[in-house]
KELO-213377 format. One record per residue (C-alpha): residue in one letter; x, y, z. Coordinates in nm, 2 decimals, m for minus. Example, Ala and Ser with C-alpha at 12.3 -4.5 7.8 and 13.67 -1.06 7.14 Angstrom:
fivo:u:v:w
a:1.23:m0.45:0.78 .
s:1.37:m0.11:0.71 .
***
This chain:
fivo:u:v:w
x:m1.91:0.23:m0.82 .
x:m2.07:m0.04:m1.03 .
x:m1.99:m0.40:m0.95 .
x:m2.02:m0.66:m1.25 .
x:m2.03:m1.06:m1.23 .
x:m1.70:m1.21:m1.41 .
x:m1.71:m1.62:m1.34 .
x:m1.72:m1.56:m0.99 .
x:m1.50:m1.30:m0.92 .
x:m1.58:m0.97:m0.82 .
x:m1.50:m0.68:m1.02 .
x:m1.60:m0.29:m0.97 .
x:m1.58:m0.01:m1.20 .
x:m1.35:0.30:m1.06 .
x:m1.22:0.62:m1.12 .
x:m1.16:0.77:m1.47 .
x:m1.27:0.58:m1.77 .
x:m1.43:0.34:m1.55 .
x:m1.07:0.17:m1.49 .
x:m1.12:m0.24:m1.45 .
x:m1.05:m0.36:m1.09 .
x:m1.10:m0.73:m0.99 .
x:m1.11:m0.83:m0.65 .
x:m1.09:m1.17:m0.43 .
x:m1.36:m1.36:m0.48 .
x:m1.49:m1.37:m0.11 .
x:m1.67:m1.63:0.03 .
x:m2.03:m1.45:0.20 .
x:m2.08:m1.69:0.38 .
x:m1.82:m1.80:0.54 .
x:m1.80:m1.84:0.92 .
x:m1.52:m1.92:1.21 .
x:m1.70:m2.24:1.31 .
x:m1.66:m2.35:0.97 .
x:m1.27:m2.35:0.98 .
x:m1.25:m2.52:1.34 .
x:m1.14:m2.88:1.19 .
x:m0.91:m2.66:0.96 .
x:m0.77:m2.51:1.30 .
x:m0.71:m2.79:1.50 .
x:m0.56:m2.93:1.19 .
x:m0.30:m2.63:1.22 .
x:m0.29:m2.67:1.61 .
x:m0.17:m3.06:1.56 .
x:0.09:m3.01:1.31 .
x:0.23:m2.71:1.48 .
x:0.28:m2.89:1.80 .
x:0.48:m3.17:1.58 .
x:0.68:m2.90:1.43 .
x:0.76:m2.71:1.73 .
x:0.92:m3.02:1.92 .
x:1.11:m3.09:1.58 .
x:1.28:m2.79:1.56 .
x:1.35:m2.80:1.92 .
x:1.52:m3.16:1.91 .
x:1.71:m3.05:1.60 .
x:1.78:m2.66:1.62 .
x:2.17:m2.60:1.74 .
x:2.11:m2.31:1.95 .
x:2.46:m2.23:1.92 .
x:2.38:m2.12:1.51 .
x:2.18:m1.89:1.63 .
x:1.83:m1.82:1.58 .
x:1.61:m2.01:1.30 .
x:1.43:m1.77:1.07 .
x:1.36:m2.01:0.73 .
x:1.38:m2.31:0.59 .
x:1.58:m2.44:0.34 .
x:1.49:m2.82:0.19 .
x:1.24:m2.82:0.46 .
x:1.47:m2.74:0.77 .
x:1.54:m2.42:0.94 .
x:1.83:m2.24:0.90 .
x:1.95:m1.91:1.05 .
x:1.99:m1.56:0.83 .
x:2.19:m1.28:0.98 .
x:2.07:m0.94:0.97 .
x:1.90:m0.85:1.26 .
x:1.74:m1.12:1.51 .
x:1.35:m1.03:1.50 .
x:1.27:m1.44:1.50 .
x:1.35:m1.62:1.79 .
x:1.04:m1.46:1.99 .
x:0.87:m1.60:1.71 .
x:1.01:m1.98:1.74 .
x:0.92:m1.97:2.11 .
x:0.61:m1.79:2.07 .
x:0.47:m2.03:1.84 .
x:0.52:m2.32:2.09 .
x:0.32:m2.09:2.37 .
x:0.03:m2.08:2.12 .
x:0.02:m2.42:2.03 .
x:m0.03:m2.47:2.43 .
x:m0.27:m2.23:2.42 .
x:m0.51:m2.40:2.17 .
x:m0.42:m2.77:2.28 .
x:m0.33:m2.71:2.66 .
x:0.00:m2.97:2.59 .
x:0.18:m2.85:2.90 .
x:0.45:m2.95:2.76 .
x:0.47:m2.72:2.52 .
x:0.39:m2.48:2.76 .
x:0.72:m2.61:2.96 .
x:0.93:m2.56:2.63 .
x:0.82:m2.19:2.53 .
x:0.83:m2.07:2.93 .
x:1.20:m2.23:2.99 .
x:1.33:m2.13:2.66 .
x:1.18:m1.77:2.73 .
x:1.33:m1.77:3.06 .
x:1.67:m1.89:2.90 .
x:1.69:m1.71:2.61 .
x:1.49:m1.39:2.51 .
x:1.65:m1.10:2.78 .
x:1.89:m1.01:2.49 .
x:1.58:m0.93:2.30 .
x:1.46:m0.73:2.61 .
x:1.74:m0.46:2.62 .
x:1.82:m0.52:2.27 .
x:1.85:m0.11:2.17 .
x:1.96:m0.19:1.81 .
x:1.63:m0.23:1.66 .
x:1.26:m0.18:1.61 .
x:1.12:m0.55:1.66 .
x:1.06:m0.54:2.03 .
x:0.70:m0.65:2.00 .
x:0.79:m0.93:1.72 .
x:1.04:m1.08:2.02 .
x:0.88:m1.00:2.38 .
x:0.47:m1.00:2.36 .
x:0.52:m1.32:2.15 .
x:0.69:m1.47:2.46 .
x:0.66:m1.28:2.78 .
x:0.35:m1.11:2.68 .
x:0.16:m1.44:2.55 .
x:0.27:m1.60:2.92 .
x:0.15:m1.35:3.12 .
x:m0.20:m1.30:2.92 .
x:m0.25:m1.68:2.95 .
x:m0.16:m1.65:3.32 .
x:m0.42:m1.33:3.35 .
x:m0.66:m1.53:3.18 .
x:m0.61:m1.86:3.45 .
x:m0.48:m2.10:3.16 .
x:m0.14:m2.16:3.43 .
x:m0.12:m2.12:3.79 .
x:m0.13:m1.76:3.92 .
x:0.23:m1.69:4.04 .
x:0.31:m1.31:4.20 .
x:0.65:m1.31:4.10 .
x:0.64:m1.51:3.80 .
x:0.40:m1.26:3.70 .
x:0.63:m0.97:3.80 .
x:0.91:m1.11:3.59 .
x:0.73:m1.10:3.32 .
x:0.56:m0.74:3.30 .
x:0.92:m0.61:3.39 .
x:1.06:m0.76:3.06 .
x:0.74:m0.59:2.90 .
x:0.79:m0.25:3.04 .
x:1.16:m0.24:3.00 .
x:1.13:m0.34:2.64 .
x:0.87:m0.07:2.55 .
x:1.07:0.18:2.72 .
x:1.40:0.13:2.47 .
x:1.16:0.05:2.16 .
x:1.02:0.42:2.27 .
x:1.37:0.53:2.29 .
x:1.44:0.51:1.97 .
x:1.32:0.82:1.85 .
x:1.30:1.05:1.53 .
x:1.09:1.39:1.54 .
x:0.97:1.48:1.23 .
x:0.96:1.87:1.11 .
x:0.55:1.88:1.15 .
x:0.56:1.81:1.53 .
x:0.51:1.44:1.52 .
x:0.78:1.14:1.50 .
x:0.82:0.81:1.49 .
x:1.04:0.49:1.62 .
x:1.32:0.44:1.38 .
x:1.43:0.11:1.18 .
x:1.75:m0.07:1.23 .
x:1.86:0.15:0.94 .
x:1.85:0.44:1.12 .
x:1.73:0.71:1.28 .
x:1.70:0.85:0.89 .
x:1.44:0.58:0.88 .
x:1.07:0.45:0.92 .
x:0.97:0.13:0.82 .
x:0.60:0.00:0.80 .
x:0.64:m0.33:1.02 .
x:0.69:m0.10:1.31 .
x:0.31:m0.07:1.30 .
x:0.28:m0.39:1.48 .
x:0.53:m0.34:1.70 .
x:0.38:m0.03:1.83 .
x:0.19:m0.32:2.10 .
x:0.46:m0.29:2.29 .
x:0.41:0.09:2.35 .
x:0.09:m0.01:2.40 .
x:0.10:m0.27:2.67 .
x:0.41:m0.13:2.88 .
x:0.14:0.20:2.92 .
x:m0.11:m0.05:3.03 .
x:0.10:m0.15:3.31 .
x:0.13:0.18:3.39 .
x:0.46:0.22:3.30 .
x:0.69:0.60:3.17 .
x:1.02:0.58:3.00 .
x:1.31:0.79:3.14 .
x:1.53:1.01:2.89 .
x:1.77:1.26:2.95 .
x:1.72:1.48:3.25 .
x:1.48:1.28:3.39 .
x:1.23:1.37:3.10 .
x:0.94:1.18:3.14 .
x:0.85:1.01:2.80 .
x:0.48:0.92:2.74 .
x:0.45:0.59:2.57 .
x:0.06:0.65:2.44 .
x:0.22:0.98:2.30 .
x:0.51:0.78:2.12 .
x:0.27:0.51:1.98 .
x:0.01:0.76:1.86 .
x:0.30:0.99:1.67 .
x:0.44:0.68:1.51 .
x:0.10:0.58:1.40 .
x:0.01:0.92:1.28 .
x:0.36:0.94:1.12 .
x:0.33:0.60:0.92 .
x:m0.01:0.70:0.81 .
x:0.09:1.06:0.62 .
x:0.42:0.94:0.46 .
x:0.37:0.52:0.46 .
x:0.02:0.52:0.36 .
x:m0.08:0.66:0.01 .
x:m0.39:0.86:0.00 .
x:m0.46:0.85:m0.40 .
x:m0.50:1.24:m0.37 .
x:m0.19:1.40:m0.56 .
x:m0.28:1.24:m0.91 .
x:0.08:1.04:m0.96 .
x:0.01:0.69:m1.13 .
x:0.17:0.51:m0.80 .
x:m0.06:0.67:m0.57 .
x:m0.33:0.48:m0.52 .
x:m0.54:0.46:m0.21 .
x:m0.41:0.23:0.05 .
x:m0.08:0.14:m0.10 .
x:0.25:0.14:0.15 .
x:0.57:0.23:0.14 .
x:0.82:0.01:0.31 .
x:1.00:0.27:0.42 .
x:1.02:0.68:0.44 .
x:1.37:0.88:0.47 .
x:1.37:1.17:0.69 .
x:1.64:1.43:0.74 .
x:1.72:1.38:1.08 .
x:1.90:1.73:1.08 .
x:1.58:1.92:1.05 .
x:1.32:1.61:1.04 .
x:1.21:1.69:0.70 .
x:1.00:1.42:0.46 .
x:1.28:1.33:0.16 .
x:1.17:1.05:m0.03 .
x:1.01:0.70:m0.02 .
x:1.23:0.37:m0.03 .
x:1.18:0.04:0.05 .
x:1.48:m0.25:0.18 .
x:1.24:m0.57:0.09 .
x:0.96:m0.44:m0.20 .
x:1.00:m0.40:m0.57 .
x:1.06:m0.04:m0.60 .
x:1.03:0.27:m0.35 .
x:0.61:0.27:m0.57 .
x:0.53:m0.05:m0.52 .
x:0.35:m0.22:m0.24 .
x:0.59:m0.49:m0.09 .
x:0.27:m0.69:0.05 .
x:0.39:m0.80:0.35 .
x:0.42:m0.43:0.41 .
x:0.08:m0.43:0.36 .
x:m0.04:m0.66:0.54 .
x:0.17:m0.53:0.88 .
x:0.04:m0.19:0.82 .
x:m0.35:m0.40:0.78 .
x:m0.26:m0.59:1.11 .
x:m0.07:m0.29:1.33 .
x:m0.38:m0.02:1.24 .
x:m0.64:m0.28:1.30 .
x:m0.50:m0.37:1.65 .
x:m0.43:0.00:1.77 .
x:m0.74:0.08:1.71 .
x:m0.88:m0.20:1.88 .
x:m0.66:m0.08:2.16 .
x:m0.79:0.28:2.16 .
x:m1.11:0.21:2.15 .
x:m1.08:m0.04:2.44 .
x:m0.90:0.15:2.68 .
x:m0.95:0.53:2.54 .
x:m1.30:0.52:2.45 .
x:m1.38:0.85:2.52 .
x:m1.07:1.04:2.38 .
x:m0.84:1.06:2.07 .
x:m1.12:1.03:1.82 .
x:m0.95:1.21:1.56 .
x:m0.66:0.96:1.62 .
x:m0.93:0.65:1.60 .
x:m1.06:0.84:1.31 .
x:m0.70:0.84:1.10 .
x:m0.61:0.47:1.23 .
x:m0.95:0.33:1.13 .
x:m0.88:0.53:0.77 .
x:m0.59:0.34:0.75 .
x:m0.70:0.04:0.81 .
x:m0.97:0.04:0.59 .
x:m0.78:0.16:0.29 .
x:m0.48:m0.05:0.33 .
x:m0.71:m0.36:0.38 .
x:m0.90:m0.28:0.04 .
x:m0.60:m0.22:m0.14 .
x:m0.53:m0.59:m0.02 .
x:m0.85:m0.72:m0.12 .
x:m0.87:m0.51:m0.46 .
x:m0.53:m0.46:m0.56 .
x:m0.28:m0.69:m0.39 .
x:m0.43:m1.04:m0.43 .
x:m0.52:m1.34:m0.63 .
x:m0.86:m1.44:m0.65 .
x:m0.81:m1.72:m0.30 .
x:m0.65:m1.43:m0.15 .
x:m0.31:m1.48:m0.09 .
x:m0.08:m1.22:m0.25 .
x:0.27:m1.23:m0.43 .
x:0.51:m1.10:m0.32 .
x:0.47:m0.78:m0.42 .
x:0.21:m0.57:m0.62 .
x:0.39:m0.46:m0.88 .
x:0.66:m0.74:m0.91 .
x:0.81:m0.73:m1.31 .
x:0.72:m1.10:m1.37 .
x:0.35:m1.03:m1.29 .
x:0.31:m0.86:m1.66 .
x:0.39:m1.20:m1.82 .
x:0.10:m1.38:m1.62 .
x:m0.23:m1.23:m1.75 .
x:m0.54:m1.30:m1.52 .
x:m0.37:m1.39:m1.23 .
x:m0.59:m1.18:m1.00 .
x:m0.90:m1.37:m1.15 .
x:m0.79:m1.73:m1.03 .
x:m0.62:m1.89:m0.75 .
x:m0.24:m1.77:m0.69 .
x:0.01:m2.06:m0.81 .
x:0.27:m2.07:m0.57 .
x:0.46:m2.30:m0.87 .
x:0.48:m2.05:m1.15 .
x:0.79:m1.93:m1.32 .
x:0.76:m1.60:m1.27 .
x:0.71:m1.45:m0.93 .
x:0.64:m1.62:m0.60 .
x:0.37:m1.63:m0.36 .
x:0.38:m1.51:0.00 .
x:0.19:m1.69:0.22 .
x:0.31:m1.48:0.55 .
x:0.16:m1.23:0.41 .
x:m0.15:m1.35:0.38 .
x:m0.16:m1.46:0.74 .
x:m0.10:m1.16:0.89 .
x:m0.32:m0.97:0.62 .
x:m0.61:m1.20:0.71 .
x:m0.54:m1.19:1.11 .
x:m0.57:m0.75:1.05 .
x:m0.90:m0.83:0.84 .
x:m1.04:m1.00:1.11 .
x:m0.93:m0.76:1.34 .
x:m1.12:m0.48:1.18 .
x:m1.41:m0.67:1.09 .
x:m1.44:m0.72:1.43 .
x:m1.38:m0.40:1.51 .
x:m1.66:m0.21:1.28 .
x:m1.94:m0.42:1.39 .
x:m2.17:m0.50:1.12 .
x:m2.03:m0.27:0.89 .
x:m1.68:m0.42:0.88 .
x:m1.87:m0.77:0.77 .
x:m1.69:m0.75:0.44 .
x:m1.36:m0.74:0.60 .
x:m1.49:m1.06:0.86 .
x:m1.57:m1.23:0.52 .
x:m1.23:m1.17:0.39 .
x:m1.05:m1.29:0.64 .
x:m1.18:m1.63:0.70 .
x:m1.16:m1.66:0.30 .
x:m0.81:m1.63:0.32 .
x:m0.78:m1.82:0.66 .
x:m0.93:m2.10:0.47 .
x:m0.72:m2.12:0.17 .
x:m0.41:m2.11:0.40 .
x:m0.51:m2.41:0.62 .
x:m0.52:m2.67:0.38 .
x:m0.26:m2.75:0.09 .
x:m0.06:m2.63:m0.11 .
x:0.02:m2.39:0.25 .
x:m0.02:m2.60:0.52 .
x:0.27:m2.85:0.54 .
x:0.15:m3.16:0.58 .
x:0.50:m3.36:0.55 .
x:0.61:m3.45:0.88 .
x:1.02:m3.43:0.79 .
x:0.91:m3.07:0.69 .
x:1.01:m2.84:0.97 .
x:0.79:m2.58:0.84 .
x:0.39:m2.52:0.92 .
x:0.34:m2.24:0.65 .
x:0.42:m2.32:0.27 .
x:0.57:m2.05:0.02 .
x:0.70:m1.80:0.26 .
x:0.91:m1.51:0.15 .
x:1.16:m1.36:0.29 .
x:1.39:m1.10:0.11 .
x:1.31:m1.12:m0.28 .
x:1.56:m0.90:m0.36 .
x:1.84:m1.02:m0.20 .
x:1.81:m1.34:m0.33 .
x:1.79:m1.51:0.01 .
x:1.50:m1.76:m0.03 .
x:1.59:m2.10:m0.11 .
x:1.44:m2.19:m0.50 .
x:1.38:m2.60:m0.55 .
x:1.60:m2.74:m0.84 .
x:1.39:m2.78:m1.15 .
x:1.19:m2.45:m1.07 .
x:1.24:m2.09:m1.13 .
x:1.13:m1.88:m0.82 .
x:1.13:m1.96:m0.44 .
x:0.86:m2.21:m0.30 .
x:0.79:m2.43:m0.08 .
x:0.94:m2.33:0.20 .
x:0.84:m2.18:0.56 .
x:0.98:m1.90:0.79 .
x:0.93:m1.83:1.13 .
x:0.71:m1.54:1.15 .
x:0.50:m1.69:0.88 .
x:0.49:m2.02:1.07 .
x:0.38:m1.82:1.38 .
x:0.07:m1.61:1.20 .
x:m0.05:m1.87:1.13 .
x:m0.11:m2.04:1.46 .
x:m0.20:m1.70:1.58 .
x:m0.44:m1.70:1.35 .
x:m0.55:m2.03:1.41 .
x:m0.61:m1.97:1.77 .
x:m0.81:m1.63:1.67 .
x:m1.10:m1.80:1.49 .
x:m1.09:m2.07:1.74 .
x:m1.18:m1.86:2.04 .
x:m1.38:m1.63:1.81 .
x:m1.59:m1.97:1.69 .
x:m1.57:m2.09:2.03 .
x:m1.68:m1.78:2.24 .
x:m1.33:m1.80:2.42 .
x:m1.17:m1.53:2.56 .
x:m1.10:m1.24:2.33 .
x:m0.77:m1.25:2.19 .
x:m0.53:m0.98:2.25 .
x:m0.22:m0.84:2.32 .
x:m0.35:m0.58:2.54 .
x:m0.58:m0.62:2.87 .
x:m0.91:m0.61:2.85 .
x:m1.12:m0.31:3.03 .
x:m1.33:m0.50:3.23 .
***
């Protein structure tokens, strides 16, 4: 493939007829130290927000998921945020060791998240409990707060007992595998269960076997591996069968199964475009959930499951160069999704900066947080060959920290500018005198972010290793 010069930006030649593909213009020289004002930029504003949403959040309402005029409101359909809102106030100690932040995510934890423990209704156990218990007890491994026994205890139970019922809820599929099912469903398997599969993952750590029926012993590294292998085959296009939507790296949202016999039906999606598109928040949880199992497997498995490794590192490449090649602007931060109608009336916009203030389609910042997070992730990962992916990462990292995307305003409860949450629903708030959502913040975006943060810092920093598993020492 033959890559061409084009004012700045990237471009290769591919496939038949040499097809025209720009990509993000990547910055080759970027490195972590260079975004560590950026960071502690996000660290100081985050810790303002935090306590602002705690003085002002009726906890009665529910749980905050996104903002509306710049304050949080609550959205039912299924609570997968409130480990989030915690979670982000345990990170914010983590980077700035404010205790009392520390005090406010542990109490509230402690108060608040064993619903989200036993919660059997859906497949964001990871989203809730290793944003909260999890991050506690790896800052308590890692000697950031006192050692207690029991304290400890309290907290791997709520970590074993929530990968047990996220392992519970279980489809087989017709060619021997299977997969954890969406809210939807047992019918159904969504991408964003990719990153939930750390819960799996860590509750096997501990050493830890879920119970069914007859005392049937259920592997959770078996579970997590089939899900994986599941959302790779039917969630993950190949670009093999010659269809015009299937292009290498592109995802799903969501594949239906008959749960009668377990056999593949069709492709769907809840929050994309179309069943063809890529809804690129998708994307980037399918980037972020491969990247980190396979950080996992190679850390704690390193001598089995290569042909696993092998398919999870396949899809973690592809889906993270169908980001950087297909999904993006030229900054790196996405819309909303990559085949979104109103794109079609804004020629170029992959060779310049995205505009979260258009008419025609917005941004989504979350999803370039947790796309860029998976980028590092494998970059990491792969060594010197992944340093295209390291590059990437930061690139993005760096357009996020600073505005339009970091919110600045201190009245604004948000960290994270021109979040998205459900495009076709209509949900996200849209500013009078403008035509499509911006602006505002959500909680998972808002707590990416600081995660991401607090990635490059100990990576610039030569901290401990970031992750949600323990290290093999």
């Amino acid at each position: 493939m033959a890559r061409l010069p084009l004012g700045g930006i990237a471009v290769r030649l591919a496939g038949p007829g040499n097809l025209l593909i720009l990509t993000m213009n990547i910055d080759a020289t970027i490195q972590c130290a260079d975004l560590l004002p950026a960071t502690k930029q996000v660290f100081d504003l985050a810790s303002k927000k935090v306590r602002l949403i705690e003085q002002t959040w009726n906890k009665s309402r529910g749980t905050p998921v996104f903002t509306v005029e710049g304050r949080y409101i609550t959205r039912g359909w299924t609570e997968w945020t409130q480990g989030f809102q915690y979670g982000c106030a345990i990170l914010a100690f983590d980077a700035t060791a404010d205790r009392g932040l520390l005090e406010l995510g542990r109490q509230n934890t402690v108060r608040h998240m064993a619903p989200h423990v036993s919660h059997t209704g859906v497949h964001d156990h990871a989203f809730n409990n290793i944003s909260t218990y999890g991050n506690l007890r790896r800052l308590m491994r890692e000697g950031r707060i006192p050692h207690d026994s029991w304290e400890m205890a309290f907290y791997e139970l709520a970590l074993k007992t929530s990968g047990a019922i996220q392992a519970a809820r279980w489809s087989s599929v017709s060619d021997g595998g299977g997969y954890i099912y969406s809210f939807n469903g047992p019918h159904s398997l969504f991408v964003d269960t990719m990153r939930t599969l750390s819960i799996l993952a860590l509750a096997q750590q501990l050493g830890h076997t879920a119970m069914g029926e007859n005392d049937i012993r259920i592997n959770l590294l078996d579970r997590l591996i089939q899900h994986g292998l599941t959302t790779a085959k039917y969630i993950v296009f190949r670009g093999e069968s010659g269809q015009t939507y299937d292009v290498r790296g592109r995802t799903a949202h969501e594949a239906i199964f008959n749960p009668a016999d377990g056999n593949f039906r069709c492709r769907s999606t809840q929050q994309g475009y179309s069943p063809f598109s890529t809804w690129t928040r998708g994307l980037a949880w399918a980037i972020l959930g491969f990247a980190e199992q396979l950080e996992f497997l190679n850390a704690t498995q390193p001598a089995a499951f290569e042909k696993v490794k092998s398919v999870f590192e396949d899809a973690a490449r592809s889906t993270a160069d169908h980001y950087i090649e297909g999904c993006t602007a030229s900054d790196g931060i996405p819309y909303w999704d990559d085949s979104a109608p109103g794109l079609a009336r804004m020629a170029g916009w992959q060779a310049r900066p995205a505009d979260p203030f258009n008419d025609y389609e917005p941004v989504d910042s979350s999803a370039a947080a947790i796309a860029a997070q998976g980028l590092l992730r494998l970059g990491h990962s792969l060594g010197s060959s992944g340093d295209r992916y390291t590059r990437a990462g930061l690139t993005v990292a760096r357009t996020l920290f600073a505005e339009p995307y970091l919110s600045i305003a201190p009245e604004h409860q948000g960290l994270l500018l021109h979040s998205v949450y459900h495009r076709p629903n209509g949900w996200d708030y849209i500013p009078p005198g403008r035509k499509v959502p911006c602006g505002e913040s959500s909680m998972w975006g808002d707590y990416h972010a600081i995660e991401l943060a607090l990635y490059i810092q100990r990576l610039a920093t030569g901290g401990p290793y970031y992750a949600f598993f323990d290290p093999v020492r």
